[in-house]
C-alpha positions in Angstrom: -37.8 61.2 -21.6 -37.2 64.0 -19.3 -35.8 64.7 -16.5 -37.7 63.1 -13.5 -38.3 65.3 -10.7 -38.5 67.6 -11.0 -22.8 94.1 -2.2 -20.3 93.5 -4.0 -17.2 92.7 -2.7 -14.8 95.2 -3.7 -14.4 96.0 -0.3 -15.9 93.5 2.3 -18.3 90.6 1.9 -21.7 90.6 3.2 -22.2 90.4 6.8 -24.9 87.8 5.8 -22.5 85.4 4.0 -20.3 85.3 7.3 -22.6 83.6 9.6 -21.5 86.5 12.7 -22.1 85.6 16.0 -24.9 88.3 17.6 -23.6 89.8 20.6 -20.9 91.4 22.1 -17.4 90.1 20.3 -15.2 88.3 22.8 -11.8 89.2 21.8 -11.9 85.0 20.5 -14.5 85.6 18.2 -13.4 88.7 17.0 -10.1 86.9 16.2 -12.3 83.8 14.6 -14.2 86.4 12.4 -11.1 88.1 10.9 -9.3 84.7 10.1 -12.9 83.3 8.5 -13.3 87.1 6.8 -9.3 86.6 5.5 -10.1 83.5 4.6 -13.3 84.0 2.4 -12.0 87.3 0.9 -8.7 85.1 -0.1 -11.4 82.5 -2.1 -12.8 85.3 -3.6 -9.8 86.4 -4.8 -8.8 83.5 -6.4 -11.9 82.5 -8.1 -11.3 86.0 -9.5 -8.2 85.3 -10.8 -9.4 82.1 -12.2 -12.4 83.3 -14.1 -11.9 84.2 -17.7 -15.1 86.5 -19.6 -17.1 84.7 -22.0 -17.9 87.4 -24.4 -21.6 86.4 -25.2 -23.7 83.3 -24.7 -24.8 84.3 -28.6 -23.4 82.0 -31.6 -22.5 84.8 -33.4 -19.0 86.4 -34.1 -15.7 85.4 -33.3 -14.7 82.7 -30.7 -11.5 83.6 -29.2 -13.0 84.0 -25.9 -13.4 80.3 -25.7 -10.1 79.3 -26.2 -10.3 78.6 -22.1 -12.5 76.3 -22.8 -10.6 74.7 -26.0 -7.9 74.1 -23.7 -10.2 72.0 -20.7 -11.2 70.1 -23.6 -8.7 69.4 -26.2 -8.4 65.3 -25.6 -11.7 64.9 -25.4 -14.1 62.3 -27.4 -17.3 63.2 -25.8 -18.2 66.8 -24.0 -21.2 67.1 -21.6 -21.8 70.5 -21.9 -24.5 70.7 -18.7 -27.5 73.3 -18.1 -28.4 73.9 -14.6 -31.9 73.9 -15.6 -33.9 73.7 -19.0 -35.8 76.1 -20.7 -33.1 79.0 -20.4 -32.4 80.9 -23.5 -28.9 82.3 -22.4 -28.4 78.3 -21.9 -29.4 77.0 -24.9 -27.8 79.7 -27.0 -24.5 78.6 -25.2 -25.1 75.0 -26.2 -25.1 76.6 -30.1 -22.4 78.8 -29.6 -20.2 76.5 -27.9 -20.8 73.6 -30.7 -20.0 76.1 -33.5 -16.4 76.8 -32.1 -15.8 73.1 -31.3 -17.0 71.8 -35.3 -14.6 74.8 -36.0 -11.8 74.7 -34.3 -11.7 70.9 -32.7 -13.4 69.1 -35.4 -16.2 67.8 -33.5 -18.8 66.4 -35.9 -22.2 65.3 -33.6 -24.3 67.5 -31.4 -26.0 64.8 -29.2 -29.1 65.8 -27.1 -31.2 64.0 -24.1 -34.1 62.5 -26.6 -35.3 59.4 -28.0 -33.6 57.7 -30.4 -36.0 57.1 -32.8 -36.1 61.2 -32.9 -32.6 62.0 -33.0 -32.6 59.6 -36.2 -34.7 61.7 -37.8 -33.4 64.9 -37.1 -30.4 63.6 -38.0 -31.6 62.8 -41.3 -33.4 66.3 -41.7 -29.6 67.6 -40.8 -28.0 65.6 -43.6 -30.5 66.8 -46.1 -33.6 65.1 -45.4 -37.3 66.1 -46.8 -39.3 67.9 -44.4 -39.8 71.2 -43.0 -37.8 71.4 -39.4 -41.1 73.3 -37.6 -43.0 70.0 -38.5 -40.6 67.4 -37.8 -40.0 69.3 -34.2 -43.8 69.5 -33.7 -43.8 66.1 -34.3 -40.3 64.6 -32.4 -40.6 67.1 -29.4 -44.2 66.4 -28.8 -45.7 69.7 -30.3 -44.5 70.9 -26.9 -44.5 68.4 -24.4 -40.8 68.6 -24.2 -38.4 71.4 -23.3 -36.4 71.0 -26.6 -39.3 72.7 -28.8 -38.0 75.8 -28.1 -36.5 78.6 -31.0 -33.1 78.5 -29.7 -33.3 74.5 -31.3 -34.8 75.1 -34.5 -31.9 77.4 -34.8 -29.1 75.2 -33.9 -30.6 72.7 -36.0 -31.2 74.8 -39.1 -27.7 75.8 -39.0 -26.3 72.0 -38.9 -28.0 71.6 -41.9 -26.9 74.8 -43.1 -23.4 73.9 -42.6 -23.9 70.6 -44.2 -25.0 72.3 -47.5 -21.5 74.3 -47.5 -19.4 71.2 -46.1 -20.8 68.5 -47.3 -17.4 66.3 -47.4 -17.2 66.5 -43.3 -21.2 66.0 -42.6 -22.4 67.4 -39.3 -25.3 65.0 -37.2 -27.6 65.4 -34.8 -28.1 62.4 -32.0 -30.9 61.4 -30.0 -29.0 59.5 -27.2 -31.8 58.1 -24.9 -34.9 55.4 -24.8 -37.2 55.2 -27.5 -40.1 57.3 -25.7 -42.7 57.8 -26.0 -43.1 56.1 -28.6 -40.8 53.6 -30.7 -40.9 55.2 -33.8 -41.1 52.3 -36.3 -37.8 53.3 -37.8 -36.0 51.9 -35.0 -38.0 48.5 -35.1 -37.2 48.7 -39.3 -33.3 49.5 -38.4 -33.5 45.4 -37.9 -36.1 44.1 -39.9 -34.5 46.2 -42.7 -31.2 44.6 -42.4 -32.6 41.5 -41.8 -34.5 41.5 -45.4 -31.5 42.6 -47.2 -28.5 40.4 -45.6 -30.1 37.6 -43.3 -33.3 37.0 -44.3 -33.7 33.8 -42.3 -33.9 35.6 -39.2 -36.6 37.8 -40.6 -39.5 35.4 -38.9 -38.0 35.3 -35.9 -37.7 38.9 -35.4 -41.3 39.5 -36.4 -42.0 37.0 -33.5 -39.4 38.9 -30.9 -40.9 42.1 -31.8 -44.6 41.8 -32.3 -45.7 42.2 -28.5 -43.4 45.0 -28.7 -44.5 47.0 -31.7 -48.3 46.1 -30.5 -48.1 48.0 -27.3 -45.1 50.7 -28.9 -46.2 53.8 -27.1 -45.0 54.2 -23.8 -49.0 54.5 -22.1 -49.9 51.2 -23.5 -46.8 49.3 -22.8 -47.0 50.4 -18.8 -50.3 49.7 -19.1 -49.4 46.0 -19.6 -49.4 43.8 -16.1 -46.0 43.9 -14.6 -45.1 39.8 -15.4 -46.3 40.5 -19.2 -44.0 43.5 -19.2 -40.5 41.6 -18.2 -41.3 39.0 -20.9 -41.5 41.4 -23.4 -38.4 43.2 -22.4 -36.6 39.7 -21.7 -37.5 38.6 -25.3 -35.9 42.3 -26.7 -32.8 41.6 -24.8 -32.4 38.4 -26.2 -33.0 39.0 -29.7 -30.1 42.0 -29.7 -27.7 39.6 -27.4 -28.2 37.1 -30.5 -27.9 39.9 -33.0 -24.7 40.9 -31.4 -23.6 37.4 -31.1 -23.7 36.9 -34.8 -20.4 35.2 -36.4 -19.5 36.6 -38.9 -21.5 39.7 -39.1 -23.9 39.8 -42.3 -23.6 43.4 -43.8 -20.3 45.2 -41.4 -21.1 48.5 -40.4 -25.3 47.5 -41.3 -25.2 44.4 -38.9 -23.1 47.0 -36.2 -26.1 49.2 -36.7 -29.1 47.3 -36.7 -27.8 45.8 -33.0 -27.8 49.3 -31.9 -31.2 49.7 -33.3 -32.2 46.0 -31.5 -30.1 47.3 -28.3 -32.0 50.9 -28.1 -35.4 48.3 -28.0 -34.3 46.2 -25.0 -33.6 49.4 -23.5 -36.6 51.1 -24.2 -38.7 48.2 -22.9 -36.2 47.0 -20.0 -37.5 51.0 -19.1 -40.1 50.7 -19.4 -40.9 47.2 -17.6 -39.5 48.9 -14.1 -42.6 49.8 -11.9 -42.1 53.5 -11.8 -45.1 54.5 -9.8 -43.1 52.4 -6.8 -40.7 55.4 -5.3 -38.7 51.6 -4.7 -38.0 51.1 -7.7 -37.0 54.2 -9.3 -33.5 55.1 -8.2 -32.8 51.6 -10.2 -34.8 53.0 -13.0 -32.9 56.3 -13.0 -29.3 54.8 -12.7 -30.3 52.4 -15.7 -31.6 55.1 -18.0 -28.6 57.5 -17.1 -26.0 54.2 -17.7 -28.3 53.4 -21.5 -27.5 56.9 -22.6 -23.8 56.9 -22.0 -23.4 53.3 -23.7 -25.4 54.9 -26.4 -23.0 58.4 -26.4 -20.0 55.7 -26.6 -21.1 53.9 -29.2 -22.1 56.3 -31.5 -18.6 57.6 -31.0 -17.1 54.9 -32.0 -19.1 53.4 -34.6 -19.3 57.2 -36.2 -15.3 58.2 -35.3 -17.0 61.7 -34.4 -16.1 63.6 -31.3 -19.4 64.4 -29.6 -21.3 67.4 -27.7 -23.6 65.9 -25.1 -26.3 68.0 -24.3 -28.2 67.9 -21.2 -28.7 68.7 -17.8 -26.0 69.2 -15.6 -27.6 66.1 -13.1 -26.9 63.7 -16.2 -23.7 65.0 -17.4 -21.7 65.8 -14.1 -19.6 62.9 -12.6 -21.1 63.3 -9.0 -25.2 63.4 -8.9 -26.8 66.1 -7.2 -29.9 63.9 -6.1 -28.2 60.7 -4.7 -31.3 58.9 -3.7 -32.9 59.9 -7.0 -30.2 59.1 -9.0 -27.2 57.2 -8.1 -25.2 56.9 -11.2 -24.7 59.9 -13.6 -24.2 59.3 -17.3 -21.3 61.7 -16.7 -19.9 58.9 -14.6 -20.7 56.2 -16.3 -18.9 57.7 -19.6 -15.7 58.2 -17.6 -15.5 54.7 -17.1 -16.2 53.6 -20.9 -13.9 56.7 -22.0 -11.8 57.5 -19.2 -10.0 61.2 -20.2 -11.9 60.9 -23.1 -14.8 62.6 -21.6 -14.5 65.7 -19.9 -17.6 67.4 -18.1 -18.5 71.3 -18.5 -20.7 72.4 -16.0 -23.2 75.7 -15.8 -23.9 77.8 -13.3 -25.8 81.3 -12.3 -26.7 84.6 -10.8 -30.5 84.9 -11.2 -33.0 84.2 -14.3 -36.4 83.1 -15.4 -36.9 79.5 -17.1 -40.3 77.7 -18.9 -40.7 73.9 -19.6 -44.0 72.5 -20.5 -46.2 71.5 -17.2 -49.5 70.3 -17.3 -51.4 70.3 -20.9 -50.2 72.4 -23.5 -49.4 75.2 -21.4 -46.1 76.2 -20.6 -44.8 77.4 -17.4 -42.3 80.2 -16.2 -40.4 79.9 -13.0 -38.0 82.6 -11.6 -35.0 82.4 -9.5 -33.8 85.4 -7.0 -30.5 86.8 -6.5 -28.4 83.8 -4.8 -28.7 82.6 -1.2 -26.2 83.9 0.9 -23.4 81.0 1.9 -23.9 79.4 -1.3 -21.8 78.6 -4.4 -24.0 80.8 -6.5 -23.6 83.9 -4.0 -19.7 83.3 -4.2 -19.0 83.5 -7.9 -21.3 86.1 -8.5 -19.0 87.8 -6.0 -15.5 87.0 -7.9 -17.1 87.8 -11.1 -17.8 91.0 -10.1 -14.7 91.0 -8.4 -12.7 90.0 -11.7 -15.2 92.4 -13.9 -16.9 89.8 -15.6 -20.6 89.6 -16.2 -20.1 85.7 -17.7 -16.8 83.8 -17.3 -15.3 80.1 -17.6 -13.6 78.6 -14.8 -11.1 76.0 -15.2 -11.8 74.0 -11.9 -8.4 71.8 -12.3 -6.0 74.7 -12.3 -7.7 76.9 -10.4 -5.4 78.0 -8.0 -5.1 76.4 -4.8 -7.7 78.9 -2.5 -10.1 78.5 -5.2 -9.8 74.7 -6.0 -10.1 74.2 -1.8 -13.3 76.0 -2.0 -14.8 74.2 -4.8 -13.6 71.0 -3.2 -15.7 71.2 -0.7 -19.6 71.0 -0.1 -21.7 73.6 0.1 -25.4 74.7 -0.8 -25.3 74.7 -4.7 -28.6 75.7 -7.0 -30.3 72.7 -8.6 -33.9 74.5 -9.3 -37.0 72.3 -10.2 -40.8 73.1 -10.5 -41.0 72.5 -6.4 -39.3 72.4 -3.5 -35.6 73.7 -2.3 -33.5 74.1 -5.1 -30.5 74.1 -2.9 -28.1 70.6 -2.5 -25.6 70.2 -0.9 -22.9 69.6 -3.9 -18.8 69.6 -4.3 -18.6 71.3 -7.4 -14.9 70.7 -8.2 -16.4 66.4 -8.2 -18.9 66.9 -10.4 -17.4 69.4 -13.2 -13.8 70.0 -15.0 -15.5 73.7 -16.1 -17.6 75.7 -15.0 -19.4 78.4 -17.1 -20.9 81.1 -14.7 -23.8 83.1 -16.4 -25.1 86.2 -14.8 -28.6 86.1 -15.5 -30.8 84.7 -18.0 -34.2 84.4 -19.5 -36.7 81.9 -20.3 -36.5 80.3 -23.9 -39.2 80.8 -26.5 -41.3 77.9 -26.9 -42.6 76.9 -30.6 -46.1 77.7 -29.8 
């Protein structure tokens, strides 16, 4: 389920980025202009210092420039590697390159990525050797182009987790789907508890056909909101029930099964607890937002420590930050929601840019290409282009904690910060140094290349 929303200075910054009184200069705000010019040019400076080059967004060749990087992230369980927006190439390459050096040099073993469930199983199972050719499962999975996954850059990165499977195949590699079932429940999910039910507790078998039949009925997303309102929260009552009973179960027929067909039974109450909120009602959906944002951390955590893998979360930097950047859209980030279940365990890596062009899917089959300009003066964007120009760095990291002091002011504070969308300002007001431990500054980028 997406997302819903939708000069240099070398030698002196911008007049434009100073906000300079017009008029003669009182001898005051001459004095005011120098101490705010000192003061800018000394943030500049140490952003500069801070920022380390990233060699190339590309996954290829060696990774020593992302040691930076290694070093924010060392501890870590789960990573939320952000993007500022989908549908970026320079982004999604990133996503690749920056899992290939943490498989290799931090042993993470799952790359886990805003999509349903039922999806990520099987992609995970294509990953780990499963029949199929990729181009038709992610025709298939991603909607046939419905969703800004079904892009090049993923086959890729998924072709080469399955690669790297074939050449490891003691230390497996696996792909997660970490959200709701949507839009449809595939009916692996709903046969992740009847399967386990047939083979170690049989007796419960009719009354999981019961639980569920309303539910697999009206499976696809359209038909289920379709439902009236009352007939939706009895069907999502009845799901929560049945996994609360699963889970309750003492002691647990089959071990690691049982643990996974309650996921399985959990990822259905979530799907249709969703899906039961009235999202047409602009009421309502903050509530619906915080819940589905709160479902896929539980989900990140739990695969974590069901699998024992360390994790690369993939999505966008709204969902994996710790502060939102739409607080009446979405109060609670999954980013904040896995610092409470993991606490230092999750650290959150941030993106950021210069200028670019971007496509996701809009209406029909068609996909559509926005572009972004040069960064408005005064905001976070037009600042660290500045110290990486400054620094000589097309691309760098930025280690927001030890940053030094100038630099970690700056980003403490709020200031117009890029969010784009399809519509409307995409400027917020945002405190970068809340929301991210890294930040990853890219230039410029283009728009991904949609499997068309």
């Amino acid at each position: 389920m997406p997302t819903v929303t939708r000069r240099t200075l070398l030698g002196a910054l911008p007049a434009a980025g100073l906000a300079v009184a017009v008029g003669p200069a009182t001898p005051a705000s001459a004095a005011d202009r120098a101490v705010r010019r000192a003061r800018e040019v000394d943030v500049i400076d140490a952003l500069a210092r801070a920022a380390r080059p990233l060699r190339t967004t590309e996954p290829h060749g060696p990774h020593r420039d992302l040691a930076p990087l290694g070093a924010v992230v060392a501890g870590a369980r789960v990573v939320g590697l952000g993007e500022v927006t989908h549908g970026a190439h320079e982004l999604y390459r990133l996503k690749h390159r920056v899992f290939r050096y943490l498989v290799a040099e931090l042993g993470f073993r799952t790359f886990a990525l805003e999509v349903g469930w039922g999806a990520g199983l099987r992609i995970d199972a294509w990953v780990r050797g499963g029949p199929g050719d990729l181009r038709t499962v992610l025709d298939e999975e991603f909607g046939g182009g419905a969703w800004p996954w079904h892009v090049r850059e993923y086959l890729d990165l998924i072709a080469w987790m399955r690669a790297y499977n074939a050449r490891a195949p003691r230390h497996p590699l696996r792909f997660m789907g970490n959200d709701l079932a949507y839009p449809r429940i595939a009916d692996s999910v709903f046969d992740g508890v009847t399967g386990w039910a047939d083979r170690y507790a049989p007796r419960l078998r009719p009354g999981l056909d019961d639980a569920y039949r309303d539910l697999r009925r009206h499976a696809a997303a359209a038909d289920f909101q379709a439902l009236p309102w009352p007939e939706r929260q009895r069907i999502a009552e009845l799901a929560r029930r049945t996994a609360d009973r699963l889970a309750a179960l003492r002691p647990a027929p089959g071990g690691t099964a049982h643990a996974w067909a309650v996921q399985h039974a959990r990822v259905l109450a979530q799907t249709a607890t969703m899906l039961a909120f009235r999202l047409d009602d602009p009421a309502e959906q903050p509530a619906a937002m915080r819940y589905r944002d709160e479902l896929m951390a539980d989900n990140t955590a739990w695969w974590h420590r069901h699998t024992g893998h360390k994790v690369l979360l993939s999505a966008h930097n709204g969902h994996t930050a710790y502060e939102t950047y739409h607080p009446a859209a979405y109060p609670v980030t999954q980013g904040a929601r896995l610092r409470d279940l993991l606490g230092a365990g999750y650290v959150a890596v941030g993106t950021t840019f210069g200028r670019g062009s971007w496509t996701v899917p809009g209406d029909g089959s068609a996909w559509v290409t926005h572009d972004e300009a040069p960064p408005r003066p005064g905001s976070s964007e037009e600042a660290l282009e500045h110290a990486g120009r400054r620094a000589g760095h097309r691309d760098f990291l930025l280690d927001v904690r030890t940053a030094p002091p100038a630099a970690r002011a700056w980003l403490a504070r709020s200031r117009p910060t890029r969010d784009p969308g399809p519509a409307g300002d995409p400027y917020r007001p945002y405190r970068l140094a809340a929301g991210h431990d890294m930040l990853i500054h890219v230039h410029a980028f283009r728009a991904a290349r949609p499997l068309r």
